[in-house]
C-alpha positions as CSV (number, residue, x, y, z in Angstrom):
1,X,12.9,5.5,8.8
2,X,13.1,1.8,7.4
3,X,15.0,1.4,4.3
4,X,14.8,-1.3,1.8
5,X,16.9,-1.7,-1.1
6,X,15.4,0.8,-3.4
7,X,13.3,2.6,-1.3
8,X,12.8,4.5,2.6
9,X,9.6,4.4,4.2
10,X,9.1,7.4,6.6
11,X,7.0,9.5,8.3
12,X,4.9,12.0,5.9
13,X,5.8,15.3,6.3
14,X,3.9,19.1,4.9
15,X,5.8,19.5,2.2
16,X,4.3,15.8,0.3
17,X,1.0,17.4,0.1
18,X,1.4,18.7,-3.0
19,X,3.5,15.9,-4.5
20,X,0.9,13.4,-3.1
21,X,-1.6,15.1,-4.4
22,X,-0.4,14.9,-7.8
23,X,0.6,11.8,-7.7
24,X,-2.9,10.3,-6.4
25,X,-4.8,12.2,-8.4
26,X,-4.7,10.7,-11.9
27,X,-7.9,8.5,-12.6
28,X,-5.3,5.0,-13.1
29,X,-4.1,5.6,-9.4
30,X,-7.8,6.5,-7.9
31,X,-9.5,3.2,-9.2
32,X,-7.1,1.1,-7.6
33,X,-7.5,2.5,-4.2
34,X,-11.2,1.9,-3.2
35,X,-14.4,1.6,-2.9
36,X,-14.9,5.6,-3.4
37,X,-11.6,6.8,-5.0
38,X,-12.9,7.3,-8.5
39,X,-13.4,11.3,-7.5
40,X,-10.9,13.3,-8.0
41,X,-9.3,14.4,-4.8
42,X,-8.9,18.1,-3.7
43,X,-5.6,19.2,-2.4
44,X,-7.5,20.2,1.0
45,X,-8.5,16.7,1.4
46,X,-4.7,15.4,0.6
47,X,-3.6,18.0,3.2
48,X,-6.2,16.6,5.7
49,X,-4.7,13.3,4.8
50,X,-1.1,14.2,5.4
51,X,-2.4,16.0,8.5
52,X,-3.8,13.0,10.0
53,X,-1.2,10.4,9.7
54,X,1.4,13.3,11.0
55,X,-0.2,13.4,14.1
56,X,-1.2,9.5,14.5
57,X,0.8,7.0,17.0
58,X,-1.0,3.8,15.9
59,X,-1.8,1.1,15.9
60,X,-3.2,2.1,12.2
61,X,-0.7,4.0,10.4
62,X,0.5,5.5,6.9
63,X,4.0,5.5,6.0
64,X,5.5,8.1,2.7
65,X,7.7,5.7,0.3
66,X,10.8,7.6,-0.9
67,X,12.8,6.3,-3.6
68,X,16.5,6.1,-1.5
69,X,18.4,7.1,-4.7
70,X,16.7,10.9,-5.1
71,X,15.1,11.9,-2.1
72,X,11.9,11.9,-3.6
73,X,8.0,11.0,-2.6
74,X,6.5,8.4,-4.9
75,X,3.9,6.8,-3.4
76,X,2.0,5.7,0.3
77,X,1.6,2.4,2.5
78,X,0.5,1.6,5.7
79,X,-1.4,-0.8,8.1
80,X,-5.1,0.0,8.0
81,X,-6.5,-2.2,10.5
82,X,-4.8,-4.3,13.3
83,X,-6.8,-7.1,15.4
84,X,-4.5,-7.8,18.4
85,X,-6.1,-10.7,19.8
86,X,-5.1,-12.4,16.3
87,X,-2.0,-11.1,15.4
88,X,-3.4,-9.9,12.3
89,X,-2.8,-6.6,10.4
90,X,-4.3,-4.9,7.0
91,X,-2.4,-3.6,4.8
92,X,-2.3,-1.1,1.4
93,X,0.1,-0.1,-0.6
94,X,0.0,2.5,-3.7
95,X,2.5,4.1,-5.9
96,X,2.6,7.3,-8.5
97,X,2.4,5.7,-12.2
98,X,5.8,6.5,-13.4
99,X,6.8,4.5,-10.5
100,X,5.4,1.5,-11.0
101,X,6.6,-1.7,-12.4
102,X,9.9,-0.3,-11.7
103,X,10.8,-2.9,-8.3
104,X,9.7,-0.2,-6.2
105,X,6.5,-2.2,-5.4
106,X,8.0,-5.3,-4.0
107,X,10.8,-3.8,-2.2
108,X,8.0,-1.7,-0.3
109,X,6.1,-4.8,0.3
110,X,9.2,-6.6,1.4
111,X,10.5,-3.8,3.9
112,X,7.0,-3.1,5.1
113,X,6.2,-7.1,5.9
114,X,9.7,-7.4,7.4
115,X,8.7,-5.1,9.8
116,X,5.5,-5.8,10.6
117,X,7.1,-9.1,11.6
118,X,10.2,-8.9,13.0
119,X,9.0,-5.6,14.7
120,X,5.3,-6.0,15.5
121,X,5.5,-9.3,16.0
122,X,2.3,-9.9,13.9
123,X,1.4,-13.4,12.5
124,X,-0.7,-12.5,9.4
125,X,-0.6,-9.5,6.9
126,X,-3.5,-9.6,5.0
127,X,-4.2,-7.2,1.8
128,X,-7.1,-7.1,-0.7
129,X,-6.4,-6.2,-4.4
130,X,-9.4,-5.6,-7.6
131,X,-9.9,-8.2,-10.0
132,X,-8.2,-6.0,-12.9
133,X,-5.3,-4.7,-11.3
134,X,-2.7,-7.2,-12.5
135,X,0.1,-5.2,-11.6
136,X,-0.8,-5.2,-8.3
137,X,-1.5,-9.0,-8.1
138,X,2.1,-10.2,-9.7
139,X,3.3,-7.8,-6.9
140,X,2.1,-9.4,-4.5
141,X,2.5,-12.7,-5.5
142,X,6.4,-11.8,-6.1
143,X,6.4,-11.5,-2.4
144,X,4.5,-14.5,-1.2
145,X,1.1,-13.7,-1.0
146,X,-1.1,-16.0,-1.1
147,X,-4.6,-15.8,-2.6
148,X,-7.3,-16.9,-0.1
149,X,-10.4,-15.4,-1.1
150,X,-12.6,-13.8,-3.8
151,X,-15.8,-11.4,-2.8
152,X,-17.3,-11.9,-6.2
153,X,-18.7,-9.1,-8.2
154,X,-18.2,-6.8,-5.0
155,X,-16.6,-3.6,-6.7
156,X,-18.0,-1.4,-9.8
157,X,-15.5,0.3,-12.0
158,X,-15.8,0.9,-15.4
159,X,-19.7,0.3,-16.4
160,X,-19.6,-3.4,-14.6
161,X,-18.7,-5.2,-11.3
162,X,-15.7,-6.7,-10.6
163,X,-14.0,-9.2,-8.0
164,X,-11.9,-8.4,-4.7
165,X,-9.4,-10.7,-4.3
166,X,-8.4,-11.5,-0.9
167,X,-4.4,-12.2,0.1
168,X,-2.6,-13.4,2.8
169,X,1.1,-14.0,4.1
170,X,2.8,-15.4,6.6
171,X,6.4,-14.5,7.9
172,X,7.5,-18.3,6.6
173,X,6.0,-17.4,3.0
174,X,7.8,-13.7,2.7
175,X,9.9,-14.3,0.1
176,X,13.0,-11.6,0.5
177,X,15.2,-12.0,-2.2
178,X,15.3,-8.9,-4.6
179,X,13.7,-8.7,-8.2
């Protein structure tokens, strides 16, 4: 476990299938999360999902965000690619809807950087984000990020294409103090 302020990151266990699964699973929390997301998910495929990063030792993994106050599951993060010759890792971050905007978001993104550097030893954390998630980019920003990229017109969600905006930090630029 790694805790932050407001929140734990952990392993996932069985029994946040279910909770993921409803969490994920609204149409707000699927467009955010890729290229193919817009489908609804089936609980087989969450369990799958849970399956996996149970049984995976890296270098790519998923970590459950628990809010530290009530125990419970609210949303996922991990690395998603690594490149060791660079020192470079990819991350993504999502949370259920009632938990957002709530400081849950940059505490994750500060506990997860922190130890991505201090315990990985990585030099960059990179992280895309969609044109329209503004949430997501004053996130991200909060915590340093810096924007370094745009694929232009890359992504379509609702009846038109959209941007992906590219992000990077640095440990210098991880800006720890709390919301």
């Amino acid at each position: 476990m790694i805790e932050g302020k407001k929140i734990i990151l952990r392993a996932y266990k069985e029994s946040d299938v279910e909770v993921s699964f409803n969490l994920i699973n609204t149409l707000n929390i699927r467009t955010m999360l890729g290229r193919i997301d817009i489908f609804p998910s089936s609980m087989a495929a969450q369990k799958e999902f849970v399956e996996k990063t149970i049984s995976n030792t890296g270098p790519t993994f998923n970590f459950a965000i628990e809010e530290k106050e009530s125990g419970r599951y609210i949303g996922g993060c991990g690395i998603n690619s690594y490149d060791s010759k660079n020192r470079k890792v990819v991350i993504g971050l999502w949370l259920g809807e009632e938990y957002q905007e709530k400081g849950y978001g940059s505490d994750t993104l500060r506990t997860l950087c922190s130890f991505i550097f201090d315990e990985m030893n990585i030099h960059k954390i990179d992280l895309d984000y969609f044109s329209f998630n503004e949430k997501g980019k004053k996130c991200y920003e909060k915590v340093g990020f810096k924007q370094e990229g745009i694929r232009r017109k890359e992504l379509f969600r609702f009846g038109k294409y959209h941007d992906i905006i590219e992000m990077g930090l640095f440990k210098e630029d991880l800006i720890l103090k709390e919301d």
